[in-house]
TORLO-627954 format. One record per residue (C-alpha): y, z, x; residue in three letters. Coordinates in steps of 0.25 Angstrom, whole numbers, plus 5000, padded with zeros to 4 digits. Each point is the difference from the previous one (the first is absolute). Layout:
REM residues N
YZXALA/...
//
This chain:
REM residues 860
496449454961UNK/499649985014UNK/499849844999UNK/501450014992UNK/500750065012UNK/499349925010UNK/500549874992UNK/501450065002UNK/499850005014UNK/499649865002UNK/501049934992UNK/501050075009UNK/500750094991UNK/499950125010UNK/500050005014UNK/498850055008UNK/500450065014UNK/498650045006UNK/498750024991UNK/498750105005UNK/498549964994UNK/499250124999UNK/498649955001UNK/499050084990UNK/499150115006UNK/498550024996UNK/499550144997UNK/499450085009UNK/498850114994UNK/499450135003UNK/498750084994UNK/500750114989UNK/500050155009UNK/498750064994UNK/500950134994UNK/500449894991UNK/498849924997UNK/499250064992UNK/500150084985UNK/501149974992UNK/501149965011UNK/499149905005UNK/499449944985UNK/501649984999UNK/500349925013UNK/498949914997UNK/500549964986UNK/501350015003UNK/500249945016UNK/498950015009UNK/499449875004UNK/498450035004UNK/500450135003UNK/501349975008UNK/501550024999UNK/501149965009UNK/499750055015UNK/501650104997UNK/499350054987UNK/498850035006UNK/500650085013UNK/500950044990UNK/499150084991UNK/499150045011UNK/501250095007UNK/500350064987UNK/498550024997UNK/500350085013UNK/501150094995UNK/501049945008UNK/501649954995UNK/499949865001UNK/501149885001UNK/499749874994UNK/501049905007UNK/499549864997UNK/500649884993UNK/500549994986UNK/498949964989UNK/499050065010UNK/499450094991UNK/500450125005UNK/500150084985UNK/498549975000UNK/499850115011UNK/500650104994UNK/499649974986UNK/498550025006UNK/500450135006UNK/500550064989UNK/498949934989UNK/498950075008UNK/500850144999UNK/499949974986UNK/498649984998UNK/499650115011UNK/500950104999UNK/501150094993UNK/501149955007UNK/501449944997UNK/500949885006UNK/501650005000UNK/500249835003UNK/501650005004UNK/500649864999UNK/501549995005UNK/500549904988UNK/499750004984UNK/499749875000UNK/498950005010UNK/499450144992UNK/500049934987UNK/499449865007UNK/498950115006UNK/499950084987UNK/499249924992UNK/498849985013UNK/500050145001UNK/499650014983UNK/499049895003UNK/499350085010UNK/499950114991UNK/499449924990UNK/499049945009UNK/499550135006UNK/499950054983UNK/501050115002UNK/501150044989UNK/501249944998UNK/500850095003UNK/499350025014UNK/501249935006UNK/501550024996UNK/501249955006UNK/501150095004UNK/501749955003UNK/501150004993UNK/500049944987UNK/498750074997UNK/500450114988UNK/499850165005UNK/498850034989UNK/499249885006UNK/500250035015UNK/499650164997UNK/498649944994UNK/500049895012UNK/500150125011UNK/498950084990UNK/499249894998UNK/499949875008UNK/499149985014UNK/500849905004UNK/501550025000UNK/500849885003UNK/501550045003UNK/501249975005UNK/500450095012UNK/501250004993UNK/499450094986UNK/499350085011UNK/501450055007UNK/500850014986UNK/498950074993UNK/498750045004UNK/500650075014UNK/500850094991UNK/499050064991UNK/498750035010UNK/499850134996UNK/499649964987UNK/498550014999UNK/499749854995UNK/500849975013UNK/499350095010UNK/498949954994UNK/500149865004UNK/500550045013UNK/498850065003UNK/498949904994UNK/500949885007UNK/499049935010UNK/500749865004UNK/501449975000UNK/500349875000UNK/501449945006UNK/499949854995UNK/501149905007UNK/500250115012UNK/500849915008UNK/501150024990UNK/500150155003UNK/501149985012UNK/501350014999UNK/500850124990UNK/498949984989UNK/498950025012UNK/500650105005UNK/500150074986UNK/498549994997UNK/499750055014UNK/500650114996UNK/499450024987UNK/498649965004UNK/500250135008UNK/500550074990UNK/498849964992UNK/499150055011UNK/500750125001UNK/499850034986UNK/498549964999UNK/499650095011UNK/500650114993UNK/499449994987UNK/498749975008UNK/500050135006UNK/500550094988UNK/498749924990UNK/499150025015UNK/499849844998UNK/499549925014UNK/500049854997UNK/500149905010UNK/501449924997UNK/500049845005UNK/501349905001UNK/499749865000UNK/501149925000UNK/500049854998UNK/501249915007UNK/500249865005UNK/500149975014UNK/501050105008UNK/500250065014UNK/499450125003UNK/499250024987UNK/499450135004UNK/501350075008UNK/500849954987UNK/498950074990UNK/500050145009UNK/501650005000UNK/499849984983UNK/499050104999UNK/499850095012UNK/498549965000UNK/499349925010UNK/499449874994UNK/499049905005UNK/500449844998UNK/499449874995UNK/501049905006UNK/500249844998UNK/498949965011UNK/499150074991UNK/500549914987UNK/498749954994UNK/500649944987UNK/500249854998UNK/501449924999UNK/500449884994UNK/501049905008UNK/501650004997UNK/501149935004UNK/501350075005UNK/501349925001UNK/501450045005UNK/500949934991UNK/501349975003UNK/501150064990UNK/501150124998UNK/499550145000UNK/501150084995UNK/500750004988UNK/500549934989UNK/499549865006UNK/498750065006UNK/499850054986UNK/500349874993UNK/499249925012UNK/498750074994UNK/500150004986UNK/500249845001UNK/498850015008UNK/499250054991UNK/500549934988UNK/499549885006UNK/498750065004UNK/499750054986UNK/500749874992UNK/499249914992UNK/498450024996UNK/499450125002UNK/499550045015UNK/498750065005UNK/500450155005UNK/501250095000UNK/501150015010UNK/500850145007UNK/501350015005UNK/500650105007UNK/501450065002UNK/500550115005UNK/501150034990UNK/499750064987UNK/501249944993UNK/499649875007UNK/498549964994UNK/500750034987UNK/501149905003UNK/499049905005UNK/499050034988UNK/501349984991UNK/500449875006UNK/498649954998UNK/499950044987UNK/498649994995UNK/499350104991UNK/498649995011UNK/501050015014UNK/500450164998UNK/500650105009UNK/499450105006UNK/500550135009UNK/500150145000UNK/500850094992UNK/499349944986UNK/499550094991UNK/498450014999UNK/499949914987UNK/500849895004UNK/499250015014UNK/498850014993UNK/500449894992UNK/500249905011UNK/498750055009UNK/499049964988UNK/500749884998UNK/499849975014UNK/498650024999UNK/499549924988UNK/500749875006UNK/501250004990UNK/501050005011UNK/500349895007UNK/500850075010UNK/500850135005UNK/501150035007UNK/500050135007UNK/500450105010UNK/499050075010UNK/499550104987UNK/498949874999UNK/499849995015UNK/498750085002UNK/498749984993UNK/500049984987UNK/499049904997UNK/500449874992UNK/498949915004UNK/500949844996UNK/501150035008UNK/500049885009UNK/501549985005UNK/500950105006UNK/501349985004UNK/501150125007UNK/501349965002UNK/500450055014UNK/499150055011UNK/499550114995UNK/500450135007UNK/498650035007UNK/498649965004UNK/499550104991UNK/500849954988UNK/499849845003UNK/498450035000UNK/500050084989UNK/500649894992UNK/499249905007UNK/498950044995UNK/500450014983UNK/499749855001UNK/498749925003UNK/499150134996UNK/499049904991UNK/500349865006UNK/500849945009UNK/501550035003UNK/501449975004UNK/501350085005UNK/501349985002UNK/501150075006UNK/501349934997UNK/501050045011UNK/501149925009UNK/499249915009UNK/500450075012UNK/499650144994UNK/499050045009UNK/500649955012UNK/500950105000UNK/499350105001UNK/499349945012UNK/498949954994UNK/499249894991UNK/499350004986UNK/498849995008UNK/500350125008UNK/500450074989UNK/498749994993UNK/499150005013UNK/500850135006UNK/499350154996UNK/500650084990UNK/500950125002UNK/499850145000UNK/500350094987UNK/501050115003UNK/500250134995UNK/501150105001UNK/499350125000UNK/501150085007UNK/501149974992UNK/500750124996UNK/500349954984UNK/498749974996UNK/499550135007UNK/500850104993UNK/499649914985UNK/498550045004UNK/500250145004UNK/500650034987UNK/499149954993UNK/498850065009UNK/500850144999UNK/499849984984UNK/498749965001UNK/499650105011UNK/500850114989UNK/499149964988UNK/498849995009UNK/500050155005UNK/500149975015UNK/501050055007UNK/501449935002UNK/500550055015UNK/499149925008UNK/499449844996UNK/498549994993UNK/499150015014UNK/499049885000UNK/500849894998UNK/500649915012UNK/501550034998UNK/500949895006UNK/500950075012UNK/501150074996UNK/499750014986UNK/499850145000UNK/501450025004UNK/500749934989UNK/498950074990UNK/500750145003UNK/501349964997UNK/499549954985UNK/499450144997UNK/500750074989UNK/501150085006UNK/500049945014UNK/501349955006UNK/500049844999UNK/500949905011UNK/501249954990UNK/499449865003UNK/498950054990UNK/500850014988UNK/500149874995UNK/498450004999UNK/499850144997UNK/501049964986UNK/499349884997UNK/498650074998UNK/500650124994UNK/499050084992UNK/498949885000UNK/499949945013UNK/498649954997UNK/500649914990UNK/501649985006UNK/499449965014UNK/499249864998UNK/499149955010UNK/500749865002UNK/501650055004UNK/500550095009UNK/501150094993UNK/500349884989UNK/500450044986UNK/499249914992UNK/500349964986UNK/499549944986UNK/500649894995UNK/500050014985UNK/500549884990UNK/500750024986UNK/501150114993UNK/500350135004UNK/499250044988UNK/498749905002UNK/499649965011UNK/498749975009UNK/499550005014UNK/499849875007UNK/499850045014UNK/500650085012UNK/500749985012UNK/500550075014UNK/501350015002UNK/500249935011UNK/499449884993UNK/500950054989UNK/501349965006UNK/499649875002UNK/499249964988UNK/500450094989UNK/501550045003UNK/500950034988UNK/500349844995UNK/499049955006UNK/499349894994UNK/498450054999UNK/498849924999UNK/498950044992UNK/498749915000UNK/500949905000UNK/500950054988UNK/501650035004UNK/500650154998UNK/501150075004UNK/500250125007UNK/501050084993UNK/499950135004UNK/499450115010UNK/499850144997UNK/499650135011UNK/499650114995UNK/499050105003UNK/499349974986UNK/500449855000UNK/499949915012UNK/500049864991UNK/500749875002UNK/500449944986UNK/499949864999UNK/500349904985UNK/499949845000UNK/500949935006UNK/501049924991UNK/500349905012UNK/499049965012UNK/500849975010UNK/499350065014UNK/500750115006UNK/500050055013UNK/500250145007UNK/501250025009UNK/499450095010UNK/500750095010UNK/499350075012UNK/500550095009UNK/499450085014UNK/500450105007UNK/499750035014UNK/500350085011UNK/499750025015UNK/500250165002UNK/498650055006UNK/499550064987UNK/500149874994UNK/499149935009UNK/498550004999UNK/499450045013UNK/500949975009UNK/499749854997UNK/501549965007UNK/500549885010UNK/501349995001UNK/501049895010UNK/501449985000UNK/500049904988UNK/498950084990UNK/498850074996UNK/498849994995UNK/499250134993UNK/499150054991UNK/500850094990UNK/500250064988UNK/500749924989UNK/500550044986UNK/500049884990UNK/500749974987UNK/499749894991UNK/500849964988UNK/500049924988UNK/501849974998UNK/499749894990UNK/499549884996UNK/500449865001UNK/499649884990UNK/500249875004UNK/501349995011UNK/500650124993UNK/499850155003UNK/500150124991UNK/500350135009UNK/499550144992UNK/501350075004UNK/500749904989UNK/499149984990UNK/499750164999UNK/501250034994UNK/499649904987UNK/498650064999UNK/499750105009UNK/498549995003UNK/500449875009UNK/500050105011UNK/499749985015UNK/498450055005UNK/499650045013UNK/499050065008UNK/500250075014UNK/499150065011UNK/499850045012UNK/498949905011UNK/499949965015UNK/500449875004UNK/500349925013UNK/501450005003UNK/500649875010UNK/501550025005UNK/500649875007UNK/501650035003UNK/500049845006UNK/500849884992UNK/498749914996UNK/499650134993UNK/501050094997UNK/501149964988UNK/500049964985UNK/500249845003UNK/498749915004UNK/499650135008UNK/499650074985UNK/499049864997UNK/499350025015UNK/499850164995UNK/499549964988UNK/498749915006UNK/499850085013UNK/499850134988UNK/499249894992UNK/499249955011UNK/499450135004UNK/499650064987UNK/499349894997UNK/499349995014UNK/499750164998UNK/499549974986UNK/499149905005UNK/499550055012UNK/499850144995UNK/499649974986UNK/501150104994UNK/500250014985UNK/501349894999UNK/500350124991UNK/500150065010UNK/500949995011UNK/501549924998UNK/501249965009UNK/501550015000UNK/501249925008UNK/501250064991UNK/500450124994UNK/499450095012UNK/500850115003UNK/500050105012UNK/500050144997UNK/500550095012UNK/499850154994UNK/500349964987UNK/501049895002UNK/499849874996UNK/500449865009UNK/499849884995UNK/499049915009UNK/500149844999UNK/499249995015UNK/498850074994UNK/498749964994UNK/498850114993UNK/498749984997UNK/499550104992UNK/498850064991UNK/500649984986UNK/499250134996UNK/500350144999UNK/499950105013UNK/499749875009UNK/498749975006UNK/500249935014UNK/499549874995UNK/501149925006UNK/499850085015UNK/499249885007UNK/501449934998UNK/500550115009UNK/498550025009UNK/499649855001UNK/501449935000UNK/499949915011UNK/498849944991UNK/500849974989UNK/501049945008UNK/498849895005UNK/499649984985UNK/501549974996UNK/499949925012UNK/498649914997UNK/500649994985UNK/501349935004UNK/499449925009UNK/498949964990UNK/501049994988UNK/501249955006UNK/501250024989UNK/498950064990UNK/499850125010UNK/500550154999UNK/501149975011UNK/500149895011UNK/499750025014UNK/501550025004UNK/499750124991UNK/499050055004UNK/500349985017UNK/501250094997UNK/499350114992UNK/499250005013UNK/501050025009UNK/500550124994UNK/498950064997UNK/499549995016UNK/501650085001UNK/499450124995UNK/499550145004UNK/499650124995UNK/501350084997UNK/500850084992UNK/500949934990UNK/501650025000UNK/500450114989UNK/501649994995UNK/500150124992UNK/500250034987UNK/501250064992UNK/500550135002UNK/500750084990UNK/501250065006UNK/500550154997UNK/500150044984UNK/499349864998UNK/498649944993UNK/499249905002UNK/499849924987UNK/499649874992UNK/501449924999UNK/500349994985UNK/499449894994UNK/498850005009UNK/498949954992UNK/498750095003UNK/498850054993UNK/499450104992UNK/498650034997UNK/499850014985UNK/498650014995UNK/499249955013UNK/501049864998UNK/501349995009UNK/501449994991UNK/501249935006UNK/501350115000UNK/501349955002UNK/500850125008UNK/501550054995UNK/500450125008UNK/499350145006UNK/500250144998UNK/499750135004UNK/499250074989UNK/499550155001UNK/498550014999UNK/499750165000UNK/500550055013UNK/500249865006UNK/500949884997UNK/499349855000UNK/500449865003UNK/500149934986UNK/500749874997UNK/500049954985UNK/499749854996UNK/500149914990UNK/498950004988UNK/500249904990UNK/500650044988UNK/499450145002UNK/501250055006UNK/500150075014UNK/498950065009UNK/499950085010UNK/498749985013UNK/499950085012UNK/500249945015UNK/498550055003UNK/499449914988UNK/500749885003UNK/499349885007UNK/500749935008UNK/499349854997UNK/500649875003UNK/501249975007UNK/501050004989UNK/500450145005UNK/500850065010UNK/500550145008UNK/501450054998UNK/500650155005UNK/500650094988UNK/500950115002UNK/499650084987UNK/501450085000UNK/500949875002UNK/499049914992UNK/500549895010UNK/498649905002UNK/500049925014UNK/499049895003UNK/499050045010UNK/499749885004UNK/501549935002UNK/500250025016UNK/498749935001UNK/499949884990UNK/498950044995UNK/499949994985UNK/
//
């Protein structure tokens, strides 16, 4: 596979723009600690490892501050050997004591590539079968009842651990296990940042809590150890104590004993985004695989689910499949072992085969685009050239680095970044709290106050009261507080922030079967009603989604045509400059702009789709089947917010295309500089509205950078702190990259300029409308707004108010259309005002005369 690619290279059918050798590296030994040298443990290392009584020097340090009793953080390179170090830890508890191991992996794929290691142990140590069991979501209820009773070595999901375990501790299998746990292991633990990090932060205190609790009430005192494993990251340890609350020694990269073979990295020169990106790869590797079979297997990676199913289809060969998340463990399953036993020429994937899941033949990688971090571009790095020498390539424009400041070199020379978590945002607070009020509930401790002895992140104690039973909850709450309902263990998934999440289930209303899942905010871009849906490479159709408390399932058949579709998208922001809105003052204001750090509410929305040049708008094809219906999803975030009132900027000419790259530009720079989730964090240069106590103005000289995840959790603040900086990396790049950069130097001079104009100040408030005498304030008629249904937001079209009596008082209502139901009535209070297709208007409820708010103004 290798010599094939390389034989592409030199007949000149691809363009090399800079190569790297990486030279091998011989091992480096050290004596085996004496805690695990002798007995059983140490018969084991010898058959199994050991070189005349040696391992790896980061194995042997490693094992010799467990043997310690310390928390210990293995960050050394891929194919290092780190699983060895824990595996020894946990083999010795095996055969010297009575203890028990919950081994967490972040990804299925990895648990089930693990799996069959652990089992080996086992068997080479002469203990049962079922001394270790594997525990995530495909696993049926019976069998993990018997796991949690049973097994020694528990290998989980964190996932199965948040939606099931957590919400029965008080059973007595449970609080067994809880208190015979000796080692957890967090496998991958570089991956734990972000949402999902934060999430299992706060679960792993939860876990603590809980053990410490049941340990007390059985009068049970054993000694509990972490290690976790992780490739190379910054700040190891501080990253391991913000996960856990403990304090952890670390075995870093200068301790890396382990051998490497040589690869090869090229930068090849090609598109990296869409359809010809795409079509660019799959020739590649057509070529690469064509003609008599090849020595190895191949990886690509992607990061659009719908795209490595596009590609694998294009390809079209039974041994070249897809692979991603949101597959159902049988078809995963299905594809894993094929990978292993050599069947599989290939695979095309997304990050979910990114960490380290062991397949020994692959020898070519290829990533199409840069990839979005150190982190990540190691990671997949070091899939290939595990057992012999390697080559990868990122296939990018050839000035792709250059505009970013930087080389290929450089990019691969530079140190990684940091791991982030957002341990103070508010949303995945108050989804913990409710579920350690639960857990603290069945457990018999006492609700007013958190569990003492854990290390609580700051201000977690606040939100926790306002999740008690009874308590009075912020409004901002109720969105959240509906999506977990009664369940919140099972409603509040480690890896979103306030995200319904749905099944996708293929065949009649009657039959059908489930074939995986998906968020919806991948929902309204993958699997929106009409969309054309790939499945391992096999065309279906979405036809239909449903929301209900009981049913949270998108419905999908096979498609009759297969012509590609794709999403007409609409996003909308809303911003505002009044104080509260802005986030600690964070404000510079001149006489032609702003720039702050505020508070932002965001919609997205799915209007249509459009196959081919042709598009297909929801509002006319709902009134021939009516579950072609527009999906969206709202929230509230922070985001940085850049007002420019001068004419390069502001306007809806050429000035719209300069907003659009200067919002590109630095979120890509802050995605890369401060390795954020590209989940993450989005921009927007159109449809931004001002809101000035409720009064929306339309903005065209206004850009936001935003967290596009509930509650906002500041990643975009350096664009407001360290501005300046990013103003000399727009300007390296366009120097670098010329008409491939971000913005030219013009561009970037005259963002200098005004942002040396500004001071701290107070932004200029006009104010909002004010209802005269006998007047309200309303929604015009036909305002389009929101109501939430079922933890999902439904469009309402607005008729006309009334007065109503309630009781003793009288309420705001206004009815709106609903299908073919008939009338409906909503109250003023319920209504969310989301969009920008709405607007204010004054109603004299005796004259019945409506007036547009808005009018003197021009506002819409």
């Amino acid at each position: 596979m290798k010599s094939r690619f390389e034989e592409v290279i030199s007949a000149g059918l691809v363009s090399v723009v800079e190569a790297i050798h990486i030279a091998p590296r011989a091992e480096r030994l050290l004596p085996i600690p004496p805690e695990f040298s002798g007995g059983v443990i140490g018969q084991w290392l010898d058959k199994q490892v050991a070189k005349n009584g040696s391992l790896w020097r980061h194995q042997s340090l490693a094992l010799e501050s467990i043997g310690d009793g310390l928390n210990v953080v293995v960050s050394t390179g891929t194919a290092s050997g780190k699983s060895l170090i824990f595996q020894a830890a946990i083999a010795k508890e095996l055969t010297e004591g009575d203890g028990k191991a919950i081994v967490l992996y972040p990804l299925k794929a990895l648990l089930s590539d693990q799996l069959a290691r652990w089992k080996k142990l086992a068997a080479e140590l002469g203990l049962p079968e079922n001394a270790v069991a594997e525990l995530h979501g495909q696993v049926l209820a019976d069998e993990r009842i018997d796991a949690v009773k049973s097994a020694r070595v528990l290998v989980a999901t964190p996932d199965v651990l948040q939606a099931w375990f957590m919400r029965q501790v008080s059973a007595p299998a449970f609080r067994s296990l809880l208190c015979l746990t000796k080692y957890i292991v967090l496998d991958e633990a570089h991956v734990y940042e972000s949402v999902f990090g934060s999430n299992v932060a706060y679960l792993l205190r939860r876990f603590l809590a809980a053990r410490r609790r049941a340990s007390r009430e059985m009068g049970v005192s054993r000694h509990l150890q972490i290690i976790a494993a992780t490739a190379t990251i910054a700040d190891p340890c501080e990253h391991l104590e913000k996960l856990t609350g403990w304090p952890f020694a670390g075995i870093g990269e200068d301790e890396d004993g382990a051998p490497t073979f040589g690869r090869t990295l090229y930068h090849i020169e090609g598109p990296d985004t869409s359809g010809p990106a795409e079509s660019f790869l799959s020739d590649l590797i057509s070529r690469v695989i064509s003609g008599t079979s090849t020595d190895g297997s191949f990886i690509a990676f992607h990061n659009s689910r719908q795209g490595v199913e596009r590609i694998a289809r294009s390809i079209d060969q039974d041994d070249v499949l897809p692979y991603r998340s949101g597959y159902e463990l049988d078809d995963r399953a299905k594809i894993e072992r094929a990978l292993r036993s050599g069947a599989l020429r290939g695979v095309i994937s997304t990050s979910a085969l990114e960490l380290g899941i062991d397949v020994a033949q692959f020898r070519l990688g290829l990533n199409l685009g840069v990839p979005q971090s150190k982190k990540a571009f190691r990671q997949r790095l070091g899939r290939v050239g595990r057992a012999a020498h390697g080559c990868f390539a990122v296939i990018a424009p050839r000035l792709a680095f250059a505009r970013y400041g930087t080389s290929f070199q450089d990019y691969y020379d530079g140190s990684v970044e940091p791991s982030h978590l957002y341990l103070s945002n508010r949303f995945i607070q108050f989804a913990h709290a409710r579920c350690l009020v639960d857990e603290s509930e069945s457990l018999g401790n006492d609700t007013k106050g958190l569990p003492p002895g854990v290390s609580w992140p700051e201000s977690f104690e606040k939100v926790y009261e306002v999740a008690r039973p009874g308590a009075r909850r912020p409004r901002e709450f109720d969105y959240i507080a509906q999506l977990g309902a009664d369940s919140p263990h099972y409603n509040y998934p480690l890896r979103q922030v306030g995200e319904a999440s749905y099944k996708i289930r293929e065949g009649s209303k009657d039959f059908s079967e489930s074939i995986g899942d998906i968020a919806l905010n991948q929902a309204i871009r993958e699997a929106y009603p009409g969309a054309l849906y790939l499945h391992l490479r096999r065309p279906t159709k979405v036809v239909e989604w449903r929301s209900s408390s009981f049913d949270r399932t998108i419905r999908i058949e096979s498609a009759r045509s297969m012509a590609p579709t794709r999403p007409i998208l609409k996003k909308t922001v809303n911003v505002s400059l009044n104080p509260e809105e802005i986030v600690a003052g964070r404000l510079l204001t001149g006489t032609s702009g702003a720039i702050a750090e505020i508070n932002v509410q965001v919609n997205e929305s799915v209007e249509g789709f459009s196959i081919g040049g042709k598009s297909f708008l929801y509002r006319d094809l709902r009134s021939q089947d009516p579950r072609m219906t527009r999906k969206q999803r709202e929230f509230r975030s922070t985001g940085v917010l850049i007002k420019i009132s001068e004419p390069w900027f502001a306007g809806t000419g050429p000035q719209a295309n300069t907003r659009s790259s200067i919002a590109e530009g630095l979120k890509q720079l802050l995605l890369r500089e401060k390795s954020i989730s590209p989940n993450d964090i989005d921009c927007a240069h159109t449809n931004i509205a001002f809101y000035v106590d409720g009064a929306p103005r339309r903005a065209t000289d206004t850009i936001v950078i935003y967290d596009s995840i509930y509650g906002g959790l500041r990643l975009t603040e350096p664009l407001y702190a360290e501005f300046r900086d990013y103003l000399a990396m727009l300007e390296k790049g366009a120097q670098l990259a010329g008409q491939n950069a971000f913005i030219d130097t013009d561009t970037v001079s005259r963002l200098r300029d005004w942002f040396n104009a500004l001071a701290p100040g107070v932004a200029a408030i006009t104010g909002a409308p004010v209802a005269a005498d006998g007047e309200y304030l309303i929604y015009a008629p036909g305002s389009e707004v929101a109501l939430l249904h079922q933890g999902v937001l439904v469009d309402r079209v607005l008729r006309r108010p009334k007065l109503m009596p309630m009781g003793e008082s009288i309420m705001l209502m206004y009815s709106y259309e609903n299908g073919n139901r008939g009338g409906a009535w909503i109250p003023h209070d319920q209504i969310q005002a989301i969009g920008q297709n709405w607007h204010y208007a004054f109603w004299n409820p005796v004259t019945d005369e409506i007036r547009d708010a808005d009018a003197a103004d021009g506002a819409f």
